[in-house]
MDTraj code that builds the backbone (N, CA, C; nanometers):
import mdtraj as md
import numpy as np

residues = "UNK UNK UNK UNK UNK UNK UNK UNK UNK UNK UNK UNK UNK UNK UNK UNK UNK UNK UNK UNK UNK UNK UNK UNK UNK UNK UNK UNK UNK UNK UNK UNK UNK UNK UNK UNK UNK UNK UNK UNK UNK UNK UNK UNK UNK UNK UNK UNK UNK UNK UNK UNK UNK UNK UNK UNK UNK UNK UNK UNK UNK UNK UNK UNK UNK UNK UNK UNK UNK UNK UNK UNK UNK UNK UNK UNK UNK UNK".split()
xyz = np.array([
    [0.0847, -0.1169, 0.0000],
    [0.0000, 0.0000, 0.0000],
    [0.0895, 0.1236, 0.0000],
    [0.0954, 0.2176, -0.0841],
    [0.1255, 0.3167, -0.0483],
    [0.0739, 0.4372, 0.0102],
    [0.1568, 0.5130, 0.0984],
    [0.1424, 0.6281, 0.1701],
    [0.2281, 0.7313, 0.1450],
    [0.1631, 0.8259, 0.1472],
    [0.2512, 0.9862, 0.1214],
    [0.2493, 1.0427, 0.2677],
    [0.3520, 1.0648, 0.2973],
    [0.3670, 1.1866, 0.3846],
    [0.3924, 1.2793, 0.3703],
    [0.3467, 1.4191, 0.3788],
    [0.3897, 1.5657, 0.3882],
    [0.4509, 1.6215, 0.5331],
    [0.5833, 1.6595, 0.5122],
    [0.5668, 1.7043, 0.6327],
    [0.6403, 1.8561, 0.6564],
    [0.5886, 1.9309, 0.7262],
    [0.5861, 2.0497, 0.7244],
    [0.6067, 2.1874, 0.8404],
    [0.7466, 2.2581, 0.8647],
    [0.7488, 2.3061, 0.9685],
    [0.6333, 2.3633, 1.0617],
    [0.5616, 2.4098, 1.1893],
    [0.5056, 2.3972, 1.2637],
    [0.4781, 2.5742, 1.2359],
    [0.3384, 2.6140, 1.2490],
    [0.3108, 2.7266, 1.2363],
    [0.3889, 2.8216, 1.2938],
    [0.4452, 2.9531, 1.3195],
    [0.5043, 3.0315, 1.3873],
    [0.7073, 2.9699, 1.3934],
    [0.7710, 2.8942, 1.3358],
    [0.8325, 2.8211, 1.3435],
    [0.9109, 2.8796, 1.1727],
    [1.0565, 2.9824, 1.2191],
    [1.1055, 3.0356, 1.0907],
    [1.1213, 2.9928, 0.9648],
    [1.1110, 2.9714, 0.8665],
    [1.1455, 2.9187, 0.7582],
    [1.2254, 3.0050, 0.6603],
    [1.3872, 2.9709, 0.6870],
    [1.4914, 3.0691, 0.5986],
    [1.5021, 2.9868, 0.4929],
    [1.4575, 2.8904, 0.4318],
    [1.4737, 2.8189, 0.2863],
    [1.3862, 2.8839, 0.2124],
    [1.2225, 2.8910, 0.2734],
    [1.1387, 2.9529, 0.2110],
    [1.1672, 3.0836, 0.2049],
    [1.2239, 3.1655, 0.2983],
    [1.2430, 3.3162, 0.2843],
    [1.3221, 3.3216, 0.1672],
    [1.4340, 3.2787, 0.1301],
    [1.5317, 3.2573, 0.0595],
    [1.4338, 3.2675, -0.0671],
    [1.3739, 3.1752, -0.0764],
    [1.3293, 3.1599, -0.2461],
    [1.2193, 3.2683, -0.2338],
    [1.1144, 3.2624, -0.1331],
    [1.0439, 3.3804, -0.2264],
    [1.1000, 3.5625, -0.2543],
    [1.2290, 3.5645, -0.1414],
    [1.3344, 3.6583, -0.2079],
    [1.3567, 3.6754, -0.3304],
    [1.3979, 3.5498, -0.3429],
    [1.4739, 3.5384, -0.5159],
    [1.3604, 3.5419, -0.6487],
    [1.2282, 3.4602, -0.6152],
    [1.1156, 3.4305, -0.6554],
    [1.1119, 3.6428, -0.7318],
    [1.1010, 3.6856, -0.5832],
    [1.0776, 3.8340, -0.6531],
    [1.1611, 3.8993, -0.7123],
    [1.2796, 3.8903, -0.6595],
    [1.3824, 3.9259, -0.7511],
    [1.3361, 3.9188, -0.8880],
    [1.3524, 3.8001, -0.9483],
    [1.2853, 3.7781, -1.1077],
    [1.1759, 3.7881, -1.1185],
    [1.1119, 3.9222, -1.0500],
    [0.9731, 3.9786, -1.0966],
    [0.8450, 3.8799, -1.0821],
    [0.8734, 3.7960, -0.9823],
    [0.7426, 3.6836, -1.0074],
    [0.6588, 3.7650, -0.8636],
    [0.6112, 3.8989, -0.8991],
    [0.5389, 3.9442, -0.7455],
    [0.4225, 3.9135, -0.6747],
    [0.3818, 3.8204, -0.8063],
    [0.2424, 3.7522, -0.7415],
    [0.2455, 3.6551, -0.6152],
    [0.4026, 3.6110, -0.6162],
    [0.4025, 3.5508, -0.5055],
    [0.3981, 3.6223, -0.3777],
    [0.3233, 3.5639, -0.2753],
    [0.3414, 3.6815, -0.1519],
    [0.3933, 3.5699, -0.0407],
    [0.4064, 3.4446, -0.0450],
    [0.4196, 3.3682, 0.0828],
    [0.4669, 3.2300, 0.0179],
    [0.5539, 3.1703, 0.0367],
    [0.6300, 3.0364, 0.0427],
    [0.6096, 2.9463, 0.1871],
    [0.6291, 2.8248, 0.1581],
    [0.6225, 2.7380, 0.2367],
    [0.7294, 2.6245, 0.2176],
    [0.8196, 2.5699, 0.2896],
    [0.9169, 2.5009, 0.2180],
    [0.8852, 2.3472, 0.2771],
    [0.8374, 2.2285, 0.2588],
    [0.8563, 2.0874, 0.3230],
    [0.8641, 1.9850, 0.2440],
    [0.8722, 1.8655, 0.3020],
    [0.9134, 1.7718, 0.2440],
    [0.8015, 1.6277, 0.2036],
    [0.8271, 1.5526, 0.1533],
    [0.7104, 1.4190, 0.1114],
    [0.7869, 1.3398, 0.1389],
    [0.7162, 1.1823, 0.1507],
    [0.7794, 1.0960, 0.1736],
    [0.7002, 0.9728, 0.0968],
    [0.7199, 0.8779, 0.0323],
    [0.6124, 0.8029, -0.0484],
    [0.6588, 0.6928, -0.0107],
    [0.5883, 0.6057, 0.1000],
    [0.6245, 0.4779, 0.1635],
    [0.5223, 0.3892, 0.0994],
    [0.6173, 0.2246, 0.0186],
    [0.5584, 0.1590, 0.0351],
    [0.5380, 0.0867, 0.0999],
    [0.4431, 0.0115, 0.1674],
    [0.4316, -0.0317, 0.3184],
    [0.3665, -0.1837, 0.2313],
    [0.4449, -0.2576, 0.2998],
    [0.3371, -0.4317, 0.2959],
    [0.2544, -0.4419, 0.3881],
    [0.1430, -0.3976, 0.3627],
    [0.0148, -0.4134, 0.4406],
    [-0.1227, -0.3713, 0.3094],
    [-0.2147, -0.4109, 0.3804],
    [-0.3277, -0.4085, 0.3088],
    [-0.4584, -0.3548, 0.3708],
    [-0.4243, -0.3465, 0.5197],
    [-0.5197, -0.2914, 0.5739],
    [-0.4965, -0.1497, 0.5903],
    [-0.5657, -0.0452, 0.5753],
    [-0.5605, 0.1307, 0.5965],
    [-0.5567, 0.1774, 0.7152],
    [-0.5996, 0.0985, 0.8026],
    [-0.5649, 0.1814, 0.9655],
    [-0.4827, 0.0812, 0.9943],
    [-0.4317, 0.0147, 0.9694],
    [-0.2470, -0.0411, 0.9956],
    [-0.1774, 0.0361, 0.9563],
    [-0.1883, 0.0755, 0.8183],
    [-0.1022, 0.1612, 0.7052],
    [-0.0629, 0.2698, 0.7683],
    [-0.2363, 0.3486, 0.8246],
    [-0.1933, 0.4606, 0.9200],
    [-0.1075, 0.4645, 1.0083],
    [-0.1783, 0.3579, 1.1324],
    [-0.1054, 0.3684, 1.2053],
    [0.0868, 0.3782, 1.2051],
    [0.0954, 0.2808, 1.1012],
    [0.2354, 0.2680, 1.1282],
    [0.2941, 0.3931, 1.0135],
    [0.2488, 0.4597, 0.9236],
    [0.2789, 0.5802, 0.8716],
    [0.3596, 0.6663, 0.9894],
    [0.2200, 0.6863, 1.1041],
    [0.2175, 0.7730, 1.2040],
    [0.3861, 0.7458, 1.2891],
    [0.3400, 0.6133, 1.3384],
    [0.4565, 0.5969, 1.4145],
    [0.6255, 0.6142, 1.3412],
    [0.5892, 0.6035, 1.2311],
    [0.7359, 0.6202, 1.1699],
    [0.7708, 0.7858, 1.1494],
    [0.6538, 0.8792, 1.1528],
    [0.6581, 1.0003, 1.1620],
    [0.7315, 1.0540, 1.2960],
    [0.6697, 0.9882, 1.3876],
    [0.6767, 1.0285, 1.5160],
    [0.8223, 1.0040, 1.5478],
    [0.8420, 0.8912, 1.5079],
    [0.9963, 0.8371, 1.5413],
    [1.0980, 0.8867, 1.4975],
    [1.0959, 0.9220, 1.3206],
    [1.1782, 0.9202, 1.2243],
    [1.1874, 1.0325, 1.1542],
    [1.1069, 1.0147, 1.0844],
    [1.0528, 1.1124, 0.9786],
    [1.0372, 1.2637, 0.9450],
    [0.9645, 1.2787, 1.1232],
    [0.9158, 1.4492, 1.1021],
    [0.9769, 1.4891, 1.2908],
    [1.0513, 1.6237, 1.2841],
    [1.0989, 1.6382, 1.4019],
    [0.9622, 1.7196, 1.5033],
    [0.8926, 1.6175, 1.5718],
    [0.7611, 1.6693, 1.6614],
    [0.7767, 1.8280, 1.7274],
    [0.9083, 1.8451, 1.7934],
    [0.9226, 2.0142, 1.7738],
    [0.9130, 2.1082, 1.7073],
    [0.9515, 2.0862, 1.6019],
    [0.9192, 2.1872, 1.4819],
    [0.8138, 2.1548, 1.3695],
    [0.8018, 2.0309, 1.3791],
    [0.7314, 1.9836, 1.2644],
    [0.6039, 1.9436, 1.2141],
    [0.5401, 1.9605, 1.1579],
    [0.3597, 1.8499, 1.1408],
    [0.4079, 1.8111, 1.0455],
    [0.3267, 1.7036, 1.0540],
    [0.2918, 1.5921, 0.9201],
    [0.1487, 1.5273, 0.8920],
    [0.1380, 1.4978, 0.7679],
    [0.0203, 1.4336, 0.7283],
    [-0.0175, 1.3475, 0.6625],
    [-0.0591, 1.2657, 0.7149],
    [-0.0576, 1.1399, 0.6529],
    [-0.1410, 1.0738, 0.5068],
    [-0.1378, 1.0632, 0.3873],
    [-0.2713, 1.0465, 0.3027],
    [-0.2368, 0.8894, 0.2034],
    [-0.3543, 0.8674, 0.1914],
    [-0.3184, 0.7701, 0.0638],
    [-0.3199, 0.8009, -0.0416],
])
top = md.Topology()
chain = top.add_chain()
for i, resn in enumerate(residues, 1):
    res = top.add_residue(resn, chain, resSeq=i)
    for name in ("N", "CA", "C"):
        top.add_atom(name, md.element.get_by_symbol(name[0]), res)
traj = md.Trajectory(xyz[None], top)
């Protein structure tokens, strides 16, 4: 089964990668942009077949691994 994870710094929580690009973003005149967001995916295939296994263990590998719970959210989807 596969699972996607998004995972994504934590509201209020700086983001100088994203500052960085939508800097540059305007630089080359793209001013429609007003706000960046910078995170990451993860596309696990998991041997399972059931969807709240899948979850669950999505989750726990988030929690563990994946996404740093201080700074970070994540979300889990199929």
């Amino acid at each position: 089964m596969l699972v996607r994870v998004i995972v994504n710094l934590k509201s209020g929580v700086p983001d100088d990668v994203a500052a960085g690009k939508l800097a540059e973003l305007q630089e080359l005149g793209f001013s429609q942009v007003q706000h960046v967001r910078v995170g990451k995916w993860f596309l696990l295939d998991l041997d399972l077949n059931d969807p709240v296994e899948a979850k669950r263990l999505a989750e726990e590998l988030c929690q563990r691994v994946l996404a740093s719970g201080v700074i970070e959210d994540y979300q889990v989807q199929f």
